[in-house]
C-alpha positions as CSV (number, residue, x, y, z in Angstrom):
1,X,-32.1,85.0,-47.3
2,X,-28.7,84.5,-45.4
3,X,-27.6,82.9,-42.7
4,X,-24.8,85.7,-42.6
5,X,-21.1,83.9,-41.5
6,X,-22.5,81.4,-39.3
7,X,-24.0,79.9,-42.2
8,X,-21.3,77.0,-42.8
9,X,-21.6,75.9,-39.2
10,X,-25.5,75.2,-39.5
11,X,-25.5,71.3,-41.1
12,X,-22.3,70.3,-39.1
13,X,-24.3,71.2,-36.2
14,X,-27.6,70.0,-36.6
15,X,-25.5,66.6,-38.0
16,X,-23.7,66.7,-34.4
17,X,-26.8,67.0,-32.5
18,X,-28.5,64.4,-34.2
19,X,-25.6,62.1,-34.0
20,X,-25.8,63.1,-29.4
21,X,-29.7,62.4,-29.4
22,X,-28.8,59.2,-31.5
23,X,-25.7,57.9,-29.2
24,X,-27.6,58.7,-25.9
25,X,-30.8,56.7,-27.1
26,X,-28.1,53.9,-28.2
27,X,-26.8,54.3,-24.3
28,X,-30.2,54.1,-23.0
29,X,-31.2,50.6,-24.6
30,X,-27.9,49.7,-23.9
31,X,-28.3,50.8,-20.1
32,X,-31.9,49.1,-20.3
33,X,-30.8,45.9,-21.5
34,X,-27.8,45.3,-18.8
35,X,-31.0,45.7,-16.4
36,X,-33.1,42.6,-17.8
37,X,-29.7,40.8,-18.0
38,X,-29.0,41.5,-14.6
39,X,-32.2,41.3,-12.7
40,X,-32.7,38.3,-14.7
41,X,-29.3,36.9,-13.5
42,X,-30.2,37.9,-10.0
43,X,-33.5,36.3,-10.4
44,X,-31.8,32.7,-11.2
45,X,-29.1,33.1,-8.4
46,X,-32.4,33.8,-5.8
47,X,-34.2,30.5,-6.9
48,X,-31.2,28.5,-7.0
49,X,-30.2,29.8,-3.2
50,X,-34.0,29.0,-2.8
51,X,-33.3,25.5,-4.0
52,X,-30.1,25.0,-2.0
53,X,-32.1,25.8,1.2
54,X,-34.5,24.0,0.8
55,X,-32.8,20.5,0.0
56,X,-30.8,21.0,2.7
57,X,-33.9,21.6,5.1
58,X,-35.6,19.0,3.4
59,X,-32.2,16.8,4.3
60,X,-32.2,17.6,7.9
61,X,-35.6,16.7,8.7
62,X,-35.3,13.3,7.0
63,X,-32.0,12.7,8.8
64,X,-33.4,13.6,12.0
65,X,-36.6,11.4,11.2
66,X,-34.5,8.6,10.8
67,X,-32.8,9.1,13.9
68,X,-35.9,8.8,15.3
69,X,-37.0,6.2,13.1
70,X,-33.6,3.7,14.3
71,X,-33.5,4.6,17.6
72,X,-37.4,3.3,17.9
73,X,-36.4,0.3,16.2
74,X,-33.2,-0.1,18.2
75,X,-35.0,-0.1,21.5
76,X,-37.8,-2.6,20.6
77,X,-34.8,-5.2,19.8
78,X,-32.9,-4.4,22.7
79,X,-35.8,-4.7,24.9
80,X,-37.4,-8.0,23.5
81,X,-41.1,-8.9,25.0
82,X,-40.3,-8.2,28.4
83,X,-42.1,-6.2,31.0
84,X,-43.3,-2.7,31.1
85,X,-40.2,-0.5,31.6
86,X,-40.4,3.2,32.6
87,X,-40.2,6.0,30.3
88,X,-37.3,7.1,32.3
89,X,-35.4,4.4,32.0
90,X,-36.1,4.2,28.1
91,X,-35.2,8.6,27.9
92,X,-31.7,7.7,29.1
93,X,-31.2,4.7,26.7
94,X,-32.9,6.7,23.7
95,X,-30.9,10.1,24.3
96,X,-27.4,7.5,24.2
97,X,-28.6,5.6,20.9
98,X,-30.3,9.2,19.3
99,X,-26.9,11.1,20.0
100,X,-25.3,8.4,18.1
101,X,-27.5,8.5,14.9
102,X,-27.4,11.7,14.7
103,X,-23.5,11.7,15.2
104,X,-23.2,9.3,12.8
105,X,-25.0,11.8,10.1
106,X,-23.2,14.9,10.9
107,X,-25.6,16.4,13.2
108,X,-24.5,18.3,16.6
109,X,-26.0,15.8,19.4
110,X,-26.1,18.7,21.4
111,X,-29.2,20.1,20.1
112,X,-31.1,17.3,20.2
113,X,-34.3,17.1,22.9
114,X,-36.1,13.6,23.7
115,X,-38.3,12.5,25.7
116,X,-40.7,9.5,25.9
117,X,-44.5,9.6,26.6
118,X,-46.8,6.8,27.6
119,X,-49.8,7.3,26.2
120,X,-52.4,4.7,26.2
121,X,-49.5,2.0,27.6
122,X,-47.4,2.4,24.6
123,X,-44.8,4.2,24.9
124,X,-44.3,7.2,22.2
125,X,-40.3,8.9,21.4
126,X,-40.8,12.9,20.8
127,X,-37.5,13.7,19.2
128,X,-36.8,17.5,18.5
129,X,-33.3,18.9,17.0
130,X,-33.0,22.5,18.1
131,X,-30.7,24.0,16.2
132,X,-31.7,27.5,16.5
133,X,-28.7,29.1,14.0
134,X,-29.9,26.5,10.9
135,X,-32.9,28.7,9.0
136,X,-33.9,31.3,12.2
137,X,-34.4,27.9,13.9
138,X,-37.4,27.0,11.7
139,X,-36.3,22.9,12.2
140,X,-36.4,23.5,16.4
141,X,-40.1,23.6,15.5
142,X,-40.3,20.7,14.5
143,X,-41.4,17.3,17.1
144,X,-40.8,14.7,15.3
145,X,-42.6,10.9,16.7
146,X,-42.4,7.0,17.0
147,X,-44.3,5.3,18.2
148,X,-42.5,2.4,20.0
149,X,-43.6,-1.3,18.9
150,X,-46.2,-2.5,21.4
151,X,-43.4,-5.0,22.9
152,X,-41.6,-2.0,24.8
153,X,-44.5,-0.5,27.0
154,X,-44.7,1.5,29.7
């Protein structure tokens, strides 16, 4: 049986093809590999952004607790056991101290919303920082509270 004059070519060719099948199934574990490498790169750069976020979320809201937090104490040393005083009169004082504190942190005062409830006689601070461009504005939700010592009431 003969291959007639093609019959040299036959094993360099069959040796070629095998050696394509083999180099594209190198290519493909190759190509497969770089993958898991890079979605599990992209994976760790996610969860550390996550992380970043979050601390600094987590930052804000304790800052702007203790804002609220200092200016409470503030205002029950500045107003001593004296008489009932007006929740007015203690919004303008606590907006003046809380735009410091917050000032003194870092924070734009200019987001920041008080006000001051009696409830009860004692007088309650409702601080809220409402910064809408910081996490789609997920910290403007936020009210934070003091309760004023019982020596300021209202």
């Amino acid at each position: 049986m003969s291959l007639g004059a093609y019959s040299s070519l036959v094993i360099p060719v069959v040796v070629v093809l095998v050696a394509i099948i083999v180099l594209v199934r190198i290519a493909i574990a190759i190509e497969h590999a770089l993958i898991r490498i890079a979605s599990g790169v992209l994976t760790i750069i996610v969860l550390v952004g996550v992380l970043i976020v979050g601390f600094n979320f987590v930052g804000r809201v304790n800052t702007v607790q203790s804002a609220a937090t200092t200016v409470a104490q503030d205002i029950a040393a500045s107003y001593g056991g004296g008489g009932p005083v007006s929740a007015a009169a203690l919004n303008t004082k606590l907006n003046r101290q809380a735009s410091q504190a917050l000032r003194n942190v870092g924070l734009d005062p200019t987001y920041l919303r008080l006000h001051v409830t009696c409830e009860g006689g004692q007088a309650v601070l409702h601080l809220r920082y409402a910064d809408q461009s910081f996490m789609g504005g997920a910290l403007s939700n936020q009210d934070f509270t003091a309760n004023l010592p019982p020596n300021v009431r209202c």
